[in-house]
Backbone as JSON Lines, residues from 0, in Angstrom:
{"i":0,"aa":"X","n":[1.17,-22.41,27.55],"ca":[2.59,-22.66,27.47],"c":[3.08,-23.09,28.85]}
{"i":1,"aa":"X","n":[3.64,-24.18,28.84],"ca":[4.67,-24.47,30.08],"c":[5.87,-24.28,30.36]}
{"i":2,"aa":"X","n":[6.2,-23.54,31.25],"ca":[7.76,-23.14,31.4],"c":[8.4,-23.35,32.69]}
{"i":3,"aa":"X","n":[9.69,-24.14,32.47],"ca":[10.25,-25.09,33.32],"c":[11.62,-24.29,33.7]}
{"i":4,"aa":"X","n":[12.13,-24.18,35.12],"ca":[13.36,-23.61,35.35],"c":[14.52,-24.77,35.52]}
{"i":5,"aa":"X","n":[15.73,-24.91,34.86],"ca":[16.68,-26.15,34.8],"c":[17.66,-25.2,34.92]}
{"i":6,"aa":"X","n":[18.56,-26.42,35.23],"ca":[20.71,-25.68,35.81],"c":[21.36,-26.04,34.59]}
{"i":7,"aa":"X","n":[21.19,-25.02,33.4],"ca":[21.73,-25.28,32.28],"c":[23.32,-25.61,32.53]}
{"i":8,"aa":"X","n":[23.75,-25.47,34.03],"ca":[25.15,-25.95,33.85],"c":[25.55,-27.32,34.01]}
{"i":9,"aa":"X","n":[24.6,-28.29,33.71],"ca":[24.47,-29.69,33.64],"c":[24.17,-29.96,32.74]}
{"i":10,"aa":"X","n":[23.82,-29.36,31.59],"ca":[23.51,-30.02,30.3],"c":[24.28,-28.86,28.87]}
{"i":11,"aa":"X","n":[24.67,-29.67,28.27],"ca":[25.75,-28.9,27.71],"c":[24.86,-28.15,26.19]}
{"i":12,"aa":"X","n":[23.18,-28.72,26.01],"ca":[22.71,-28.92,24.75],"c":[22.14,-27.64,25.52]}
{"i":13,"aa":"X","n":[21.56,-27.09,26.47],"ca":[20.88,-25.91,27.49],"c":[21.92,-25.05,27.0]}
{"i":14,"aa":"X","n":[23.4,-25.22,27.63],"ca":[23.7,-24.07,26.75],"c":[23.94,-23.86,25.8]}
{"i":15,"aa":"X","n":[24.14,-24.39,24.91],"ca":[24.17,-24.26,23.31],"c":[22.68,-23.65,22.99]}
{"i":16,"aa":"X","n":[21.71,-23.83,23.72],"ca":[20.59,-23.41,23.18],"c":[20.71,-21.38,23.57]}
{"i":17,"aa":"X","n":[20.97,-21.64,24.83],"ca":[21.15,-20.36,25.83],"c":[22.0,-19.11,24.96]}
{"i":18,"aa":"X","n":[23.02,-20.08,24.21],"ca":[23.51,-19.16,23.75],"c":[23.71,-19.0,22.21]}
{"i":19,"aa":"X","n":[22.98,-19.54,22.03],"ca":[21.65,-19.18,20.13],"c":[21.01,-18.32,21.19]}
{"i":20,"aa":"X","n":[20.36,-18.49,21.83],"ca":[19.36,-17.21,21.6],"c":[19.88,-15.74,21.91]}
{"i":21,"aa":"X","n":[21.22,-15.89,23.0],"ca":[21.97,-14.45,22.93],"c":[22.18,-14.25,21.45]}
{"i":22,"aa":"X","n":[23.02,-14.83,20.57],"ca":[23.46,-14.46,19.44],"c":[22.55,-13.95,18.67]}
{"i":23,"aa":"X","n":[21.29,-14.74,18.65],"ca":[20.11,-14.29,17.57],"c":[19.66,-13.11,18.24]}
{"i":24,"aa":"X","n":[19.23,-13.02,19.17],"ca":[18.16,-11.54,19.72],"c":[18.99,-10.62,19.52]}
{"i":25,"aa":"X","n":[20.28,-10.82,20.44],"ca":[21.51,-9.27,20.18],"c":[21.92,-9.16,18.78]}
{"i":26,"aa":"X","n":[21.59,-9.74,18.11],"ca":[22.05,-9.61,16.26],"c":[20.9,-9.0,15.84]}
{"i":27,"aa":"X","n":[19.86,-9.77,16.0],"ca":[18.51,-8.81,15.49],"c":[18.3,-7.49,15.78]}
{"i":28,"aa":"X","n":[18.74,-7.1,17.13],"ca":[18.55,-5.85,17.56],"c":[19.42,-4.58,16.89]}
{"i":29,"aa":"X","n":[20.5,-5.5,16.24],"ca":[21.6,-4.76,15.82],"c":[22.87,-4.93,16.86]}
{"i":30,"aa":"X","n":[22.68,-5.26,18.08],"ca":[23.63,-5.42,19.04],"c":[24.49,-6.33,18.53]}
{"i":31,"aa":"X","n":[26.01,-6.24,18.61],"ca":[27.01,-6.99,18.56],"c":[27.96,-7.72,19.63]}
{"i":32,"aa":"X","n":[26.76,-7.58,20.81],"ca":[27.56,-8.06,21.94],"c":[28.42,-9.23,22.02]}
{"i":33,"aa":"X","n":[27.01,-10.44,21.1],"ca":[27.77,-11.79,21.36],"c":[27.55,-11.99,19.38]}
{"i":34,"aa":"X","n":[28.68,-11.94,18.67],"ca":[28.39,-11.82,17.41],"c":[28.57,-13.38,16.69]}
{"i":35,"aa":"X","n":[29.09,-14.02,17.79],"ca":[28.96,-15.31,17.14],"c":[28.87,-16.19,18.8]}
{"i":36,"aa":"X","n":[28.73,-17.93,17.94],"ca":[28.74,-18.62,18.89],"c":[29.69,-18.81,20.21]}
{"i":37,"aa":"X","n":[30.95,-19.13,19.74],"ca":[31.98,-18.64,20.39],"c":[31.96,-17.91,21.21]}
{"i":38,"aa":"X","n":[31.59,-16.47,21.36],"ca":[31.36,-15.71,22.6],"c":[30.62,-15.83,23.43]}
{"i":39,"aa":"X","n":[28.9,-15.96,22.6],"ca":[27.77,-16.37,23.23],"c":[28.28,-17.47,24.2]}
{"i":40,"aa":"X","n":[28.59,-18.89,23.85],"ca":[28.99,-19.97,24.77],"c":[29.9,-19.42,25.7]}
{"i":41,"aa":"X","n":[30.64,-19.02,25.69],"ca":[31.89,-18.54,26.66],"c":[30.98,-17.63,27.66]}
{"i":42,"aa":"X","n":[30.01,-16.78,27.52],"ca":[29.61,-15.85,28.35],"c":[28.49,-16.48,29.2]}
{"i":43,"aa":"X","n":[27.59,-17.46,28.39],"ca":[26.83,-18.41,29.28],"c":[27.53,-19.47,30.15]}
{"i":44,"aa":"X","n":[28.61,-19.64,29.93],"ca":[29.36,-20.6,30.56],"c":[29.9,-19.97,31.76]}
{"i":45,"aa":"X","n":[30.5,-18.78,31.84],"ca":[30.6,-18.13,32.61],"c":[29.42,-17.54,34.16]}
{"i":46,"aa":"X","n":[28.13,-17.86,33.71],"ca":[27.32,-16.94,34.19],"c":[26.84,-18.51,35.27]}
């Protein structure tokens, strides 16, 4: 596997990805941190 470090704050599709995967893992876990997209994006956008 190859794994590449990028400034997801230049590409807007990085975070949309960034923040599917908050939504999915913290949902699976049962966590409701980021319960939809909407938050997820807002909190990666932030960071």
């Amino acid at each position: 596997m190859n794994y590449q470090i990028v400034n997801i704050a230049e590409c807007s599709n990085y975070q949309l990805e960034a923040a599917n995967i908050l939504t999915e893992a913290f949902n699976d876990l049962g966590n409701n941190s980021w319960p939809d997209m909407t938050s997820a994006t807002k909190e990666v956008k932030e960071c």
